[in-house]
Backbone bond lengths (Angstrom), bond angles and torsions (degrees), N, CA, C in turn:
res aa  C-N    CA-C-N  psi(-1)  N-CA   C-N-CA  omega(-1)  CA-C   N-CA-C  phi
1 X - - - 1.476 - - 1.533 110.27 -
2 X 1.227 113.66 121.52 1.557 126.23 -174.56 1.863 96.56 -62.36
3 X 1.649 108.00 119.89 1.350 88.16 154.86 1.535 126.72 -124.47
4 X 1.275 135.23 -169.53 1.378 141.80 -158.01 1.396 111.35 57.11
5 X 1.245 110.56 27.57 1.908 104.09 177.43 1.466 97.80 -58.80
6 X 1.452 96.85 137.07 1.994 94.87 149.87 1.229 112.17 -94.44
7 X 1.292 105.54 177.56 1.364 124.12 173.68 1.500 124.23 -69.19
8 X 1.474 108.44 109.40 1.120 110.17 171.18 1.301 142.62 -73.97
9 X 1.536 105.96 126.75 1.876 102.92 -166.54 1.308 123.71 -103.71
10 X 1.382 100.65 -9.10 1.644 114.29 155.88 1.683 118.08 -140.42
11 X 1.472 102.76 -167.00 1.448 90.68 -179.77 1.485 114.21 -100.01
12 X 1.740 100.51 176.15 1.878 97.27 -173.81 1.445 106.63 -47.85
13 X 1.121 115.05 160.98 1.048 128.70 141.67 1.762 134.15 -170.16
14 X 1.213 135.01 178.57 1.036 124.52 166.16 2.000 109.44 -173.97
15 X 1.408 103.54 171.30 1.296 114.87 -171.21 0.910 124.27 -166.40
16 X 2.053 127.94 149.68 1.390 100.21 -173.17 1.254 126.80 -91.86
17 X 1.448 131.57 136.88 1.112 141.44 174.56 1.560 112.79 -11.22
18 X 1.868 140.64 137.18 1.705 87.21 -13.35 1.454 128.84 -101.25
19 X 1.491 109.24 45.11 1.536 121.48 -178.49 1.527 102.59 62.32
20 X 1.407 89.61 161.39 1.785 103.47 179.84 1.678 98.68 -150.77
21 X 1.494 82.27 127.99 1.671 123.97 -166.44 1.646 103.26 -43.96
22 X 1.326 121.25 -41.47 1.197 133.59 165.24 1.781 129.16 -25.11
23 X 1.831 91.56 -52.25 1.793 104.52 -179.18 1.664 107.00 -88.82
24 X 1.344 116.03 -10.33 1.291 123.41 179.26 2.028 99.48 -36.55
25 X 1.011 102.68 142.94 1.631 124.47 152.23 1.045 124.86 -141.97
26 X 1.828 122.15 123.47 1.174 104.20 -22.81 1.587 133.56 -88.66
27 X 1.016 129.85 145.57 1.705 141.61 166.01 1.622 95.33 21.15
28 X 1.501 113.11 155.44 1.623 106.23 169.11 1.398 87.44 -104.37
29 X 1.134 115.12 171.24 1.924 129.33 172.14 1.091 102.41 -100.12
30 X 0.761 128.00 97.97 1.558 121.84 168.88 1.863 112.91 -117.89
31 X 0.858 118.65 7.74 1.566 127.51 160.60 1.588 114.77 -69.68
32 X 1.356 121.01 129.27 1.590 116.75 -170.31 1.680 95.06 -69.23
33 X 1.654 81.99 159.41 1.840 94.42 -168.08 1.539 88.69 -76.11
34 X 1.208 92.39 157.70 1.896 108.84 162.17 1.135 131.88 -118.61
35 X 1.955 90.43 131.90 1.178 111.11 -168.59 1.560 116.60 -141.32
36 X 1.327 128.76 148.38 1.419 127.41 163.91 1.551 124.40 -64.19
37 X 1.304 133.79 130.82 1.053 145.16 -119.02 1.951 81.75 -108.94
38 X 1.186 115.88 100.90 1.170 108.19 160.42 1.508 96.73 119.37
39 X 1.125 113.95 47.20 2.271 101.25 -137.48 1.787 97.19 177.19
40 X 1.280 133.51 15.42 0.695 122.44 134.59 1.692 156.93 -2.04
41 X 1.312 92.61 -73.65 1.888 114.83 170.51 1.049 127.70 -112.75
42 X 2.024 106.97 7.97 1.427 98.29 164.25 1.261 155.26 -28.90
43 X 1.179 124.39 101.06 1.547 119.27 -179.56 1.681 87.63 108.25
44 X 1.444 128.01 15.22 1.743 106.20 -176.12 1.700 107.12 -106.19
45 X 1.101 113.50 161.99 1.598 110.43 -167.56 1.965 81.51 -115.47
46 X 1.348 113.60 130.54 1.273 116.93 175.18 1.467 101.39 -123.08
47 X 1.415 110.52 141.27 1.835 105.11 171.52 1.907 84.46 -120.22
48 X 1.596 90.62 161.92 1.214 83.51 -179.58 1.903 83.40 -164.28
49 X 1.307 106.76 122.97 1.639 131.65 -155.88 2.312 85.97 -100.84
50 X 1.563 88.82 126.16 1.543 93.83 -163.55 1.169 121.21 70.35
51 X 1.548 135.04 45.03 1.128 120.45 -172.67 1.586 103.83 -131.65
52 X 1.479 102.01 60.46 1.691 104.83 179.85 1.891 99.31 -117.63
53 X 0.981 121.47 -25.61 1.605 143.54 -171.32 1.746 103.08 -121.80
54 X 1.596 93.14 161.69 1.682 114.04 154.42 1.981 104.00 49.91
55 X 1.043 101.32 -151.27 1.400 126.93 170.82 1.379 105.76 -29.80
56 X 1.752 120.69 -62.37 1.721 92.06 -160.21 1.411 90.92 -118.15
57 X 1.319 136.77 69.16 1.817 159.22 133.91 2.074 85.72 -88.32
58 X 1.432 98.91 -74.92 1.270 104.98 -164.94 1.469 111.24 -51.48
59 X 1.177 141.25 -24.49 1.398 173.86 -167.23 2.247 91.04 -68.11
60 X 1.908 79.40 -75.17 1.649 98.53 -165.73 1.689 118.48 -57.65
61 X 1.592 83.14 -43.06 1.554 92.24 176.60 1.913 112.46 -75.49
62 X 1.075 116.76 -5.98 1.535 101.28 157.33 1.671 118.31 -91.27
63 X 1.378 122.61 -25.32 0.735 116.51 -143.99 1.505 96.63 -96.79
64 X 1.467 122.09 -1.00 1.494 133.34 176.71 1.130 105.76 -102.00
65 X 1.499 121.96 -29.44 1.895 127.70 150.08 2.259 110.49 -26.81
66 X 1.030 71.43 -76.12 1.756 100.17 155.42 1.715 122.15 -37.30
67 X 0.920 99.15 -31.45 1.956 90.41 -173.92 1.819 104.41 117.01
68 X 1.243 111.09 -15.44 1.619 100.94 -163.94 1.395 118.33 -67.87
69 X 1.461 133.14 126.95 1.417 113.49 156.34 1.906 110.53 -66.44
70 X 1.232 104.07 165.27 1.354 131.69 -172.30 1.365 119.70 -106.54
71 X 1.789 115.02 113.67 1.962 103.26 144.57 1.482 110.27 -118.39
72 X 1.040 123.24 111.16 0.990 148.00 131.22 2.018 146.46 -11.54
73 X 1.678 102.45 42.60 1.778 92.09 -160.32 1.731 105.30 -90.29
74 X 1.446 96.48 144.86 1.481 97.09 175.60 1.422 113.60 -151.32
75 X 1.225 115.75 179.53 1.621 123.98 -145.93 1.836 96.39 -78.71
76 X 1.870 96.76 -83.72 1.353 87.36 167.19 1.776 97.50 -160.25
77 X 1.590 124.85 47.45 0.883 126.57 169.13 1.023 136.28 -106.75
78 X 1.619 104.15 70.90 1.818 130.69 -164.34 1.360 93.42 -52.99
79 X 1.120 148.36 -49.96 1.528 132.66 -165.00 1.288 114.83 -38.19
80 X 1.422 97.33 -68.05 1.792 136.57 -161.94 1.981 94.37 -62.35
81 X 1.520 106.67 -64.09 1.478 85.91 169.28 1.161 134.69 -78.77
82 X 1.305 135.99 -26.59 1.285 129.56 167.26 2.098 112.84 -42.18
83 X 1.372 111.85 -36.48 1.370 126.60 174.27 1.470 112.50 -67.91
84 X 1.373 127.18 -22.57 1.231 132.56 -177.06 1.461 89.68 -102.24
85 X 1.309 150.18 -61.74 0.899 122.62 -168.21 1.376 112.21 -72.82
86 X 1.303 149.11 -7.76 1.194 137.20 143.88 1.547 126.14 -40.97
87 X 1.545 125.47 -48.77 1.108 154.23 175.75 1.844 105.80 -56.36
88 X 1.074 111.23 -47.52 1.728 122.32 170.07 1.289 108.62 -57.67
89 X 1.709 103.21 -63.72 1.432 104.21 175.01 1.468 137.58 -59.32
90 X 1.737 108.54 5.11 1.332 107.94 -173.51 1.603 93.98 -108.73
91 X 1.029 121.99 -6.84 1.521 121.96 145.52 1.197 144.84 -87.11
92 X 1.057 105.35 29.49 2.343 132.87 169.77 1.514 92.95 78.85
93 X 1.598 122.15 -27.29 1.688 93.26 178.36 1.760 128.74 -68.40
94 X 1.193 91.01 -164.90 1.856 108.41 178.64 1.556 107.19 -105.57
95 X 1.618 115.97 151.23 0.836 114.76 169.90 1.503 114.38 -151.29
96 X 1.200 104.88 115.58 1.758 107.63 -158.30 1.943 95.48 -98.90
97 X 1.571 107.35 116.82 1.604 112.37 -179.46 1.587 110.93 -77.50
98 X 0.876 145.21 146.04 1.660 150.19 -171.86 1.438 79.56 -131.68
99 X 1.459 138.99 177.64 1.539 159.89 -155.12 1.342 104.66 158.66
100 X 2.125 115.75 72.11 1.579 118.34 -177.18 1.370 93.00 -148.48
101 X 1.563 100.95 156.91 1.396 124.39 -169.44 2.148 91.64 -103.85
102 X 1.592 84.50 95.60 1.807 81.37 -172.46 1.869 108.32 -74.30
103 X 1.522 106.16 17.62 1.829 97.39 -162.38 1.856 91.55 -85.68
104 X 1.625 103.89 11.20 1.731 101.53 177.98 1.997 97.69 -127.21
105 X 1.260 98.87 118.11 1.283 107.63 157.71 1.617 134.61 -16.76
106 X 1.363 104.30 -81.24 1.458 110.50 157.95 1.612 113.29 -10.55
107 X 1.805 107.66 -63.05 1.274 106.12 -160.47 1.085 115.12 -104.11
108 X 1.651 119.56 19.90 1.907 131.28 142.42 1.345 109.87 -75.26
109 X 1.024 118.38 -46.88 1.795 126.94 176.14 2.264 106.73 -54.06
110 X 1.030 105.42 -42.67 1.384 115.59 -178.89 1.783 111.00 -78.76
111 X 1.236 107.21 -54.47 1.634 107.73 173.29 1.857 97.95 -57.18
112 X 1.268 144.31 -47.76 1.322 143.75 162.59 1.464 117.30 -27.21
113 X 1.646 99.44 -53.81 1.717 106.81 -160.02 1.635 88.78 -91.24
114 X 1.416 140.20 -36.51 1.132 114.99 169.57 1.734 135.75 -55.16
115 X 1.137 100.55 -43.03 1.417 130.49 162.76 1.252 116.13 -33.55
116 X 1.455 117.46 -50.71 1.142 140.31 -172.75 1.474 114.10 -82.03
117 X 1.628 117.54 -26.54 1.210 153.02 -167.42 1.507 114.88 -54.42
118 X 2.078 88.72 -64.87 1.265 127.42 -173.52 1.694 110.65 -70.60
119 X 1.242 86.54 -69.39 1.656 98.79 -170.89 1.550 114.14 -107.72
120 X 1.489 126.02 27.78 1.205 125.55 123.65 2.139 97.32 85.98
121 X 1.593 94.37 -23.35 1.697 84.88 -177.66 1.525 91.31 -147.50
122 X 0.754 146.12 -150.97 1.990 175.00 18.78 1.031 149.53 -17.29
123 X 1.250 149.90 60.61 1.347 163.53 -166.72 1.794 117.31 -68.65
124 X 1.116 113.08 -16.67 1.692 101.36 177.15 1.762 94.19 -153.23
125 X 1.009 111.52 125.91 1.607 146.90 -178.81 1.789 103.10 -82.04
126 X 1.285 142.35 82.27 1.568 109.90 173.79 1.858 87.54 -110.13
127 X 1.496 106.96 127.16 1.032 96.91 155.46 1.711 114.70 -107.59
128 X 1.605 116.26 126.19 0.858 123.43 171.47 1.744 150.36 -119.33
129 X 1.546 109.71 4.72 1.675 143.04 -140.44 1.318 83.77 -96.95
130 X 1.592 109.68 120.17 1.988 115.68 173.88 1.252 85.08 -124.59
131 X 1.394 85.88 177.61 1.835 111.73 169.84 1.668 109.10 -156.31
132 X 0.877 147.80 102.10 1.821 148.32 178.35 1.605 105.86 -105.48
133 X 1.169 103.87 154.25 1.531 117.18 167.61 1.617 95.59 -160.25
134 X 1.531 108.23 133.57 1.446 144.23 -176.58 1.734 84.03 -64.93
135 X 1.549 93.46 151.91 1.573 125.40 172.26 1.587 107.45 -153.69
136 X 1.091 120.27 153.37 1.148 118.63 177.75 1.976 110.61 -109.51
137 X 1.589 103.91 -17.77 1.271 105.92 173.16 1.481 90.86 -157.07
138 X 1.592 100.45 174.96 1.714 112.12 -159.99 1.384 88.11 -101.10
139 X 1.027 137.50 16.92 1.832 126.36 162.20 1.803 83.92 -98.44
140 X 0.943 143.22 -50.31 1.607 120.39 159.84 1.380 120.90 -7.92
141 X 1.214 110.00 -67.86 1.640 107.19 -177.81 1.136 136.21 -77.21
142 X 1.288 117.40 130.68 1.287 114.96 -166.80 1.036 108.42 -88.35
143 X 1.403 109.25 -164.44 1.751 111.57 168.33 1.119 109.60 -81.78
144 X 1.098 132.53 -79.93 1.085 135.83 174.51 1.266 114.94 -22.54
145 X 1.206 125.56 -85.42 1.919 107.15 170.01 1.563 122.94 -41.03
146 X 1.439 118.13 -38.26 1.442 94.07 158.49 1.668 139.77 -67.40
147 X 1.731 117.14 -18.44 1.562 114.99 159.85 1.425 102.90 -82.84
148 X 1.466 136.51 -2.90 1.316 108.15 -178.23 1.916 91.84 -92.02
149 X 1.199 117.97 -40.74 1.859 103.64 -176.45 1.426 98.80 -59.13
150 X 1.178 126.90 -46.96 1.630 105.67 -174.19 1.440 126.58 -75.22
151 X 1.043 121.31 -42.45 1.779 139.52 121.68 1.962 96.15 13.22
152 X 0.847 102.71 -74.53 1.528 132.36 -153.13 1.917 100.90 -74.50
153 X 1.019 87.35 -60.82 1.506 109.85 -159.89 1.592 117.79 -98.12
154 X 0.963 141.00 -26.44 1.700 166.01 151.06 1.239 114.07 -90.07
155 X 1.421 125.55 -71.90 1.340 115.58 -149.67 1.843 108.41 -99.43
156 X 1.544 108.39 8.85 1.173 96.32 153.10 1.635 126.33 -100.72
157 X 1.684 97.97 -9.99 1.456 101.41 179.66 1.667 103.14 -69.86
158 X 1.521 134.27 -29.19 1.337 144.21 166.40 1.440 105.27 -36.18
159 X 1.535 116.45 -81.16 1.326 135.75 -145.95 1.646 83.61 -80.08
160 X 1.535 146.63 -84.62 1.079 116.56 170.80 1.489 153.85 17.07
161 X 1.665 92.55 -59.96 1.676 122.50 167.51 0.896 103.57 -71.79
162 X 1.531 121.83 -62.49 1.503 128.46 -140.41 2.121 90.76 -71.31
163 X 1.525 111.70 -48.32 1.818 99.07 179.77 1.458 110.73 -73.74
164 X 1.434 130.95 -24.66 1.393 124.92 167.19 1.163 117.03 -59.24
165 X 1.535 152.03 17.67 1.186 147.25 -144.60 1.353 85.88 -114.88
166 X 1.278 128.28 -79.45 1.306 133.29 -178.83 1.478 117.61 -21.54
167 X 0.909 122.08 -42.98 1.738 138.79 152.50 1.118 148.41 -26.90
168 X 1.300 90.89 -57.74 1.377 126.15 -161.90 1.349 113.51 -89.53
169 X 1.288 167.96 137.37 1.688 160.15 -73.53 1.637 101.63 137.09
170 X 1.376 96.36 149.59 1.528 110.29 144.59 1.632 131.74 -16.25
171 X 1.075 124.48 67.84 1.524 96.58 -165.88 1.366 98.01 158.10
172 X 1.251 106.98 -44.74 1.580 132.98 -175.23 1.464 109.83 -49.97
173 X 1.259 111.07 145.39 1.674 110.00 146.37 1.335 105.70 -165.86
174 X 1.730 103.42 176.35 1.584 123.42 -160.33 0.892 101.55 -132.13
175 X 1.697 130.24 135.46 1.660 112.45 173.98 1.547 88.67 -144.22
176 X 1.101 115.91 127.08 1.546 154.54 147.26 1.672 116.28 -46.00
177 X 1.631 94.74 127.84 1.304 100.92 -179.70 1.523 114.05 -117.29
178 X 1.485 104.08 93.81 1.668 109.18 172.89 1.544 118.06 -81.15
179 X 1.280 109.48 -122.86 1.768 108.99 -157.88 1.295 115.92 177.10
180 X 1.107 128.45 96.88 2.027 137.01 162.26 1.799 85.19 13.06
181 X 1.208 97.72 -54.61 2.095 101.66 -155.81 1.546 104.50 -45.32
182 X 1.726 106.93 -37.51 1.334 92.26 -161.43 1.771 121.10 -81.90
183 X 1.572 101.39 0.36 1.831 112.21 167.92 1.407 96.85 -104.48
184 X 1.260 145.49 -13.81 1.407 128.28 -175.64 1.802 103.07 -121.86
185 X 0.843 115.02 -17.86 1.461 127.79 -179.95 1.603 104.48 79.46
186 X 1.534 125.74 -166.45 1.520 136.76 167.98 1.131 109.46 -145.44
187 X 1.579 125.64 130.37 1.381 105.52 -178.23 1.545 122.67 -103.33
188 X 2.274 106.02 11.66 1.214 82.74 173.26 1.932 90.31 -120.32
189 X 1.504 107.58 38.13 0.920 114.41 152.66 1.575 126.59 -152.36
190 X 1.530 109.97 99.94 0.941 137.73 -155.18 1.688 111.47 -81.93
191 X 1.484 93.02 -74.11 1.632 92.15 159.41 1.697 140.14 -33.86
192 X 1.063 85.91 -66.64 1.461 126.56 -179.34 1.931 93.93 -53.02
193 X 1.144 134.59 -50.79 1.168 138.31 -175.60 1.873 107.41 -82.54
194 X 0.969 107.68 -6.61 1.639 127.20 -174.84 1.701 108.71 -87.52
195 X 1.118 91.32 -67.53 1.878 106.82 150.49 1.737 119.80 -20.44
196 X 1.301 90.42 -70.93 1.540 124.83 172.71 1.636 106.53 -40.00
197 X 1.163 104.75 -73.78 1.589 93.46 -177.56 0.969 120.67 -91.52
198 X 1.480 129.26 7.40 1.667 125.47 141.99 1.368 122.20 -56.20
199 X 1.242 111.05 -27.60 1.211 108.20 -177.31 1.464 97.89 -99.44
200 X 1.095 172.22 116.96 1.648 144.15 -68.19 1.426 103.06 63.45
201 X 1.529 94.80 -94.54 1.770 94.15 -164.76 1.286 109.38 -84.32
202 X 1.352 142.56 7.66 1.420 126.22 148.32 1.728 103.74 -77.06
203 X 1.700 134.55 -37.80 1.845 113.36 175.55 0.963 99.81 -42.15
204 X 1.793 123.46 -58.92 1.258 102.40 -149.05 1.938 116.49 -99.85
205 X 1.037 107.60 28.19 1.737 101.90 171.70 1.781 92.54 -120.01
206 X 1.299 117.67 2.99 1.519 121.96 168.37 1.479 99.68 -66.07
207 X 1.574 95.39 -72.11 1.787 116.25 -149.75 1.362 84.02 -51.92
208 X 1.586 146.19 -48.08 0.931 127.66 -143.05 1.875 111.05 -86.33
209 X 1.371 107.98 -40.36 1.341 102.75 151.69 1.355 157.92 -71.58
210 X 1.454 89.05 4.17 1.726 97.69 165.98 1.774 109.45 -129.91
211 X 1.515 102.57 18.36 1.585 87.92 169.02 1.589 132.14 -79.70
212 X 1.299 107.58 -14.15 1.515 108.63 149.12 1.321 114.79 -57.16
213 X 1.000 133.97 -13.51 1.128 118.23 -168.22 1.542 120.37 -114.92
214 X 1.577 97.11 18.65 1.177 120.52 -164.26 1.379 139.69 53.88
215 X 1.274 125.30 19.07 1.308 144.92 -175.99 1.362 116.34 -124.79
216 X 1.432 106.16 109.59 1.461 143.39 -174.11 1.281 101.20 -75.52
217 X 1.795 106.91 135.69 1.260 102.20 162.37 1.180 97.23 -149.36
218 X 1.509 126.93 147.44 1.439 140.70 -146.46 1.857 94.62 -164.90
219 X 1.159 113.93 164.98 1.281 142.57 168.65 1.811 143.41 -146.35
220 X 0.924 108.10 165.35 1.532 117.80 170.85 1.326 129.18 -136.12
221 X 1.609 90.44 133.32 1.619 109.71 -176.46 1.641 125.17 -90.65
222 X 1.398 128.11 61.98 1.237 120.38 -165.57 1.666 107.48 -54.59
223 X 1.793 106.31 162.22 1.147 107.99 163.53 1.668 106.75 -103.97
224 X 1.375 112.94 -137.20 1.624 97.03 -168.24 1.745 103.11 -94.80
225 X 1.231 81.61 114.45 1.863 107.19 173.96 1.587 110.04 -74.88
226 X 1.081 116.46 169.24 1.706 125.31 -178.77 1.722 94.69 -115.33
227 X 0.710 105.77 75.07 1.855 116.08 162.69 1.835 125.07 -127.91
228 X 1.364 106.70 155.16 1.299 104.61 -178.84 1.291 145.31 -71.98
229 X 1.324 103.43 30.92 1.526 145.47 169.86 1.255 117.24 -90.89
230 X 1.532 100.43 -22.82 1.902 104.16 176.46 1.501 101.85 -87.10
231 X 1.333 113.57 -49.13 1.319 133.90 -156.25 2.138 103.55 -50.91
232 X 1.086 71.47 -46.98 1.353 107.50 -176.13 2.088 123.52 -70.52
233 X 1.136 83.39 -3.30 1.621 87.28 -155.76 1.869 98.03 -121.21
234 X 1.542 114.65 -50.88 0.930 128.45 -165.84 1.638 138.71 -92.56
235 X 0.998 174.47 -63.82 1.461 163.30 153.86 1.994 84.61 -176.02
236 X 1.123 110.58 161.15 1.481 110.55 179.64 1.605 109.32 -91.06
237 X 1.408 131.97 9.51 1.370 131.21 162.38 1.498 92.15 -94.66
238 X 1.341 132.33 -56.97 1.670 109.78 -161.69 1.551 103.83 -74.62
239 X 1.121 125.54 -19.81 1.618 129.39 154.63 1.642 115.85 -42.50
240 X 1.239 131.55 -24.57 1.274 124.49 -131.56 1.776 79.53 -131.35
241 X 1.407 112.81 -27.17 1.602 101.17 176.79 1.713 111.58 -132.26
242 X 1.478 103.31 37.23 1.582 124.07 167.86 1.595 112.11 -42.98
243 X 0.903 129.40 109.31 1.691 132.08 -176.83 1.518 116.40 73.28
244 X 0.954 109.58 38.57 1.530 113.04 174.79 1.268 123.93 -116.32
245 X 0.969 95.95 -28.70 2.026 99.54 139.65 1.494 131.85 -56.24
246 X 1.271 124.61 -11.16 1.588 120.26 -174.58 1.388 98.05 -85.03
247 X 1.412 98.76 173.89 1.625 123.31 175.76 1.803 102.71 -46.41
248 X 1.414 119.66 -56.08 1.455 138.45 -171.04 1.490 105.38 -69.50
249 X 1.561 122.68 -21.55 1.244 121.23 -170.00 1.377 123.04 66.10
250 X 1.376 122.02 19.10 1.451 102.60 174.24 1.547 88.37 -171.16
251 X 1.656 114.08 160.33 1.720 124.31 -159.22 2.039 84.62 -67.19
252 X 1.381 106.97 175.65 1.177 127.65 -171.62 1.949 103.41 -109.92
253 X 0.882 118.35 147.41 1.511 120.99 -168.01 1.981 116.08 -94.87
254 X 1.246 123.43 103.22 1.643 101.09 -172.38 1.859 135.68 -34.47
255 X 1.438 95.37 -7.39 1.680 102.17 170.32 1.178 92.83 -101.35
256 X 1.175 141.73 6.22 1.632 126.65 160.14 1.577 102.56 -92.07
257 X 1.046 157.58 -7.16 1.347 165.23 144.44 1.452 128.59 -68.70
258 X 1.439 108.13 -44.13 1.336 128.50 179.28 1.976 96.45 -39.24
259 X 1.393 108.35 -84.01 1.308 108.24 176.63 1.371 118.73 3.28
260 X 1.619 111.03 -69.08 1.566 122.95 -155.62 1.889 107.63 -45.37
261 X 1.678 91.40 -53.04 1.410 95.30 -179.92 1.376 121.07 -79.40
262 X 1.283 132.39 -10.56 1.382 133.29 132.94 1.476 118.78 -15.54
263 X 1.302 101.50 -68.23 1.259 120.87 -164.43 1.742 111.96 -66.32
264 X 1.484 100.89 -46.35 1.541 112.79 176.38 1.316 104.61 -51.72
265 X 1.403 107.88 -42.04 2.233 119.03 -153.31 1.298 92.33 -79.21
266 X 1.877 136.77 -25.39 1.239 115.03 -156.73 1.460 109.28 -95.32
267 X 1.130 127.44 -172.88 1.560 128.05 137.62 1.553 143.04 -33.28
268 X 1.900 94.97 -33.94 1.243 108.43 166.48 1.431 134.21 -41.29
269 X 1.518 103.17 -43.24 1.522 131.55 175.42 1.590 129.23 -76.76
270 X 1.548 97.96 19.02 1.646 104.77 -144.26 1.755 99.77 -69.55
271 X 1.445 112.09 -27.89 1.560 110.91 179.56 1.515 101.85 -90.86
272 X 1.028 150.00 24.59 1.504 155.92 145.08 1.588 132.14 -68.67
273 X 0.837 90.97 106.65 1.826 88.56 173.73 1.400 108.52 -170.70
274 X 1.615 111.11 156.00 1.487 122.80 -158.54 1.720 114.28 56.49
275 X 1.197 93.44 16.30 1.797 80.99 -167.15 1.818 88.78 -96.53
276 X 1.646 113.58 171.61 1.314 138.16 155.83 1.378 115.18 -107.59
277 X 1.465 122.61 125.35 1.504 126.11 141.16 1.349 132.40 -68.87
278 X 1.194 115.73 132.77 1.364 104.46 173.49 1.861 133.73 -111.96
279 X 0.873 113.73 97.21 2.034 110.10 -158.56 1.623 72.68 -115.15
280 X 2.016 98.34 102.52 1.118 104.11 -177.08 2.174 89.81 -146.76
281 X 1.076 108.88 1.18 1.808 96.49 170.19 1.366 116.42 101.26
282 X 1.815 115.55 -0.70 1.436 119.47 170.11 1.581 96.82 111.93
283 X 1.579 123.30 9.86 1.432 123.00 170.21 1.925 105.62 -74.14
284 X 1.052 107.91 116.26 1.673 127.02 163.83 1.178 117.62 -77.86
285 X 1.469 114.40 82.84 1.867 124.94 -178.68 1.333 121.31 -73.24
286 X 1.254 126.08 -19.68 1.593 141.29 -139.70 1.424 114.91 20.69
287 X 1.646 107.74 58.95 1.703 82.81 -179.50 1.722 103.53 -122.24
């Protein structure tokens, strides 16, 4: 009795080198998938946590390019989202505003059940909502600023997941927004880069436990983007030469990122999961 067989997913076969596509069983696909041109995520309900500014505006506003309806949670920058959800809405989708501080449980579980409220299902998970503040050494940080970045940045992308589950189906996926920091680290951001590669090894011990279940989960690693997270974070000289250190020499734009998770959210990506993208400016991480 033969042992260590695996499981077979097709039948025997073989041929001599270099085979012809013809005797294949079964057939390869090699015809592009089909799709409507602009139409992507039709009919998909996307939430996307921070997505009034920066990265996931640019995120929302493709993904309603696309067909997607919209939820929308954010901290408390009614301007910025009320303007994005205008911007959604001038592309025939929906866009449902949430206004919650997700670094508390309670109010990941509630942005879920509203979500759920509105539009009745959920189909794409992005968690994306940071917060950083510069240190120059780790007696800098306190406690408190270190549970509020992880708070913020990790443990709402968890609780998020963890009440979207019920939801969530075959078909589904979640993609995670890490950071260059968390394969190269930062050293005057320590925390903040800690975050970063937790969320690493939570994509990938996700993807792997819910890929029976058909739900992909993948992520992206930006490098330094031009969003109001810099503006906001930094002294007006390291503001003034933000991405000018990369390979490309200059910060990266949130519609230069947007794509990636496009790509994760569609069909395109359908053999993907646990993986990271990186739209980081020509930086070589090996990760």
């Amino acid at each position: 009795m033969e042992k260590n067989l695996k499981k077979r997913v097709r039948p025997l076969q073989t041929q001599e080198r270099p085979g012809k596509e013809s005797k294949l069983k079964p057939t390869s696909e090699t015809a592009p998938k089909k799709y409507n041109k602009g139409g992507k995520l039709v009919n998909k309900i996307c939430l996307i946590s921070g997505g009034d500014s920066g990265i996931g505006k640019a995120v929302a506003l493709l993904f309603a390019q696309e067909g997607a309806n919209l939820v929308i949670s954010y901290l408390s920058e009614d301007q910025d989202a009320h303007q994005t959800q205008s911007e959604i809405e001038a592309y025939g989708s929906e866009c449902l505003l949430i206004r919650s501080d997700i670094s508390q449980e309670k109010n990941c579980e509630e942005v879920i059940s509203k979500t759920i409220n509105h539009y009745n299902k959920l189909d794409i998970l992005i968690n994306n909502a940071a917060l950083h503040w510069e240190a120059d050494s780790i007696e800098e940080i306190s406690t408190d600023q270190l549970l509020k970045t992880f708070n913020t940045n990790f443990f709402s992308y968890f609780w998020l997941t963890k009440y979207a589950m019920p939801y969530l189906k075959k078909g589904s996926c979640i993609i995670n927004t890490t950071s260059v920091t968390a394969y190269r680290g930062s050293p005057k951001l320590i925390d903040y880069a800690s975050t970063k590669g937790a969320i690493v090894s939570f994509t990938r011990s996700l993807a792997n436990n819910l890929v029976k279940k058909g739900i992909r989960v993948n992520a992206v690693a930006p490098g330094p983007i031009w969003t109001p997270l810099i503006a906001s974070s930094f002294d007006e000289d390291k503001v003034s030469e933000f991405g000018s250190d990369s390979p490309m020499q200059r910060a990266g734009m949130p519609n230069e990122v947007a794509p990636c998770f496009l790509f994760l959210a569609s069909d395109d990506s359908s053999y993907f999961t646990g993986q990271v993208l990186h739209p980081n400016g020509g930086e070589i991480i090996n990760g």
